[in-house]
N, C-alpha and C positions, 0 to 999 in steps of 0.2 A: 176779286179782281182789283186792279189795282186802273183808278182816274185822279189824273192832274188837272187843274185849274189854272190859266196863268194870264193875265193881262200882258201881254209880250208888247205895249207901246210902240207897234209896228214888228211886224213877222222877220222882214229883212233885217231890221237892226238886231233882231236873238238872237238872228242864226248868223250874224257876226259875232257875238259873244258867246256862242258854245249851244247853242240848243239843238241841235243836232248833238252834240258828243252827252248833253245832258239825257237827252229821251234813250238813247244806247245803254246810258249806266243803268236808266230806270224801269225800261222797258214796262212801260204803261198800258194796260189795253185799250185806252180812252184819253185823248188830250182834246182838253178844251181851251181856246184861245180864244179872249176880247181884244178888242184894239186892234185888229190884222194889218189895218194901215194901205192894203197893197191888192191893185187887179186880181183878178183869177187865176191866170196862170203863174204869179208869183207864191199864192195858197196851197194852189195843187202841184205842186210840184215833184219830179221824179224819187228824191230825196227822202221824202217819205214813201210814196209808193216801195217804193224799194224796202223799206221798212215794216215793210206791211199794213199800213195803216188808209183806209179807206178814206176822202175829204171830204164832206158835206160843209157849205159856206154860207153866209150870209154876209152880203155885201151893200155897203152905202152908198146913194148915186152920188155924196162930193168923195172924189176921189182924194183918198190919201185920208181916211176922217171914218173913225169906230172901225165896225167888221167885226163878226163873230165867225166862228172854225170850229168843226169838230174833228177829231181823226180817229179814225174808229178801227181795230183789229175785229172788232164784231158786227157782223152783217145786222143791221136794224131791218126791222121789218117796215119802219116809213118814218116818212121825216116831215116835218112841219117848218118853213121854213120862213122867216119874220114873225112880226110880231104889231097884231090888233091891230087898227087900223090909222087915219090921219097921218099925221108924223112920224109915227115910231114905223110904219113900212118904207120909208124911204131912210132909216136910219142904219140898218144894218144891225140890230140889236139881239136877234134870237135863232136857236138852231133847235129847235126840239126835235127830239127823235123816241122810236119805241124800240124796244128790243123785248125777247120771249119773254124777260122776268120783271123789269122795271121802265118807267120810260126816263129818260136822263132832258133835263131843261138848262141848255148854256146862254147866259145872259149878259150883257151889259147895260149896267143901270145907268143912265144920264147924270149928269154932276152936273152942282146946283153953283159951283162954286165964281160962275163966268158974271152973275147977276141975277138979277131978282124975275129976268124973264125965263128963266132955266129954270132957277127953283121950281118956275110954280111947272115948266114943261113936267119938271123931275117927279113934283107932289100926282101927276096926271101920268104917267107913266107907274108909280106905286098903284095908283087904285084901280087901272088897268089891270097891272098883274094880278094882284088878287083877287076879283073877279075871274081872272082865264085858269088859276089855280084851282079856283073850290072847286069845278066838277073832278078836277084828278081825285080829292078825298074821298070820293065817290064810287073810285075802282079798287080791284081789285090788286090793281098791280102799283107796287108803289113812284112816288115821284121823288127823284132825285134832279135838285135845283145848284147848280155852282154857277159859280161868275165874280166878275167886280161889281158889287152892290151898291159902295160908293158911301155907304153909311156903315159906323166905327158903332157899334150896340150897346156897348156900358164900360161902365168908366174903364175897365180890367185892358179894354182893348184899343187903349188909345194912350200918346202919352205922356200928354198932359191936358186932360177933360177940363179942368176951371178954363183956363186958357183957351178950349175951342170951342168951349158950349156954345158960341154965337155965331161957328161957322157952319157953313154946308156940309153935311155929313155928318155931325154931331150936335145936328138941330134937335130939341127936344120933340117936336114932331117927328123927326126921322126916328129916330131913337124910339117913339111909341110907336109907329106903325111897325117896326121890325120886330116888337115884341109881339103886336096883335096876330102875326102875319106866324110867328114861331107858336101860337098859341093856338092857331088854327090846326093844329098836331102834325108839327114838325120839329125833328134836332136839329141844331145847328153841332153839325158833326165834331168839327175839333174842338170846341167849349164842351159838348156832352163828354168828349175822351179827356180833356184836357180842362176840368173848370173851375182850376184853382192857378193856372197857369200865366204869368204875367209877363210885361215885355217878351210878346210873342206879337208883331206886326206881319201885314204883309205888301204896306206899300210906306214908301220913304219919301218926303222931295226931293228932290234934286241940291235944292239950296241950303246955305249952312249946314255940310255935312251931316245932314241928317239922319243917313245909312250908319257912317260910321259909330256917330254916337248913339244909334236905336232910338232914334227920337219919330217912331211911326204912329200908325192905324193899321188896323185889323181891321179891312174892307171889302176880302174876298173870301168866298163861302164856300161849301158846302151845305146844303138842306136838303134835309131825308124825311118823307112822310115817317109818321109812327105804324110801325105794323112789323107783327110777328114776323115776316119773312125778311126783315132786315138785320144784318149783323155788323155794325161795327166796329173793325180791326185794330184799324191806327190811322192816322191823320198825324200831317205835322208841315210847316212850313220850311223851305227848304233854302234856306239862307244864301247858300253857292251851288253854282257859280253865280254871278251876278248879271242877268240875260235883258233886265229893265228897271225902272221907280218900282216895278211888283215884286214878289218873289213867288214861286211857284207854289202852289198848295195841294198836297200830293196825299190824297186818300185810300186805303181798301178798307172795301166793302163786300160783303158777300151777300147775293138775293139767293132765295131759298123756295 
């Protein structure tokens, strides 16, 4: 099957730039969207229905701020919707869901980058997850984890590392926990397909042409427990059309 990842910085602003004509070309069975930006009835909208695509959402009470989306061609058998408790339920951060053969976890990681009182939300939000993560190791059926993570993992995926080691996202803390976190037996899919692969980003700023000249991070994921019934295909990041600062990260996988 074939799942997209894409931070769309607001749903309405994509599909001013072509996401609709891009999910047509690509025809995904699974798109996962952070950032939604936008009420419910702007998420759920005919446009995909028409498409085929079922909407499971998660929404944050300040409107216009995070939102996670899944769209799914395949009927899940249940869905888990938020994410642990305090803050992060009122953020709009998680869409999990199960299906017959794996259960797929869409996320949006908090950024640390606003000040030192995010950081530390962000360091509390990591050790959350991982905690909600280790009983999936546990089952039988594997976990497949995408989203914007918000953390660039080694030097290959960022770039220029001297230059941000002291920023958010390229904190040597973030940096260890994403290791801890992949060592708990998980791939990080396109680095396992791709892990000699350089200037391969998939968010840009906005400022100093930064798109143009490939001056990114490699911040959104793919993670796939370890287990024999997983295969994967290809992974690759999908440079155009250009739908937001992200670019889309467009995976198949095959459970077994």
């Amino acid at each position: 099957m074939k799942i997209i990842t894409l931070n769309c910085n607001g749903i309405r602003s994509s599909l001013s730039k072509g996401l609709l004509e891009f999910i047509r070309h690509e025809n995904p069975d699974i798109i996962c969207f952070q950032e939604t930006k936008a009420p419910a009835k702007e998420i759920d909208r005919e446009e995909f229905r028409t498409l085929g695509y079922d909407v499971h959402f998660c929404l944050a009470e300040k409107a216009g701020y995070s939102g996670t989306a899944v769209f799914t061609k395949i009927k899940p058998k249940g869905s888990t919707i938020g994410f642990g408790d305090g803050i992060f339920t009122t953020e709009g951060r998680s869409v999990l869901l199960e299906f017959n053969d794996f259960y797929l976890w869409n996320l949006y990681f908090p950024s640390g980058t606003s000040g030192e009182d995010r950081q530390k939300v962000k360091y509390q939000f990591l050790d959350e997850f991982t905690n909600l993560t280790k009983p999936f190791l546990k089952k039988k059926k594997p976990l497949l984890v995408c989203g914007d993570v918000n953390i660039a993992h080694s030097e290959i995926d960022i770039h220029n590392p001297k230059g941000n080691e002291k920023n958010s996202g390229f904190l040597p803390e973030e940096r260890k926990w994403l290791t801890e976190f992949l060592d708990l037996g998980f791939f990080d899919c396109f680095r396992t397909l791709h892990p000699d692969q350089k200037d391969e980003y998939s968010w840009w700023t906005y400022r100093f042409q930064a798109r143009k000249n490939n001056k990114g991070w490699r911040i959104d994921y793919f993670f796939v427990t370890k287990s024999k019934t997983v295969n994967l295909i290809s992974a690759k990041i999908a440079k155009e059309p250009v739908l937001s600062d992200h670019a889309p990260v467009v995976l198949e996988i095959q459970f077994s």
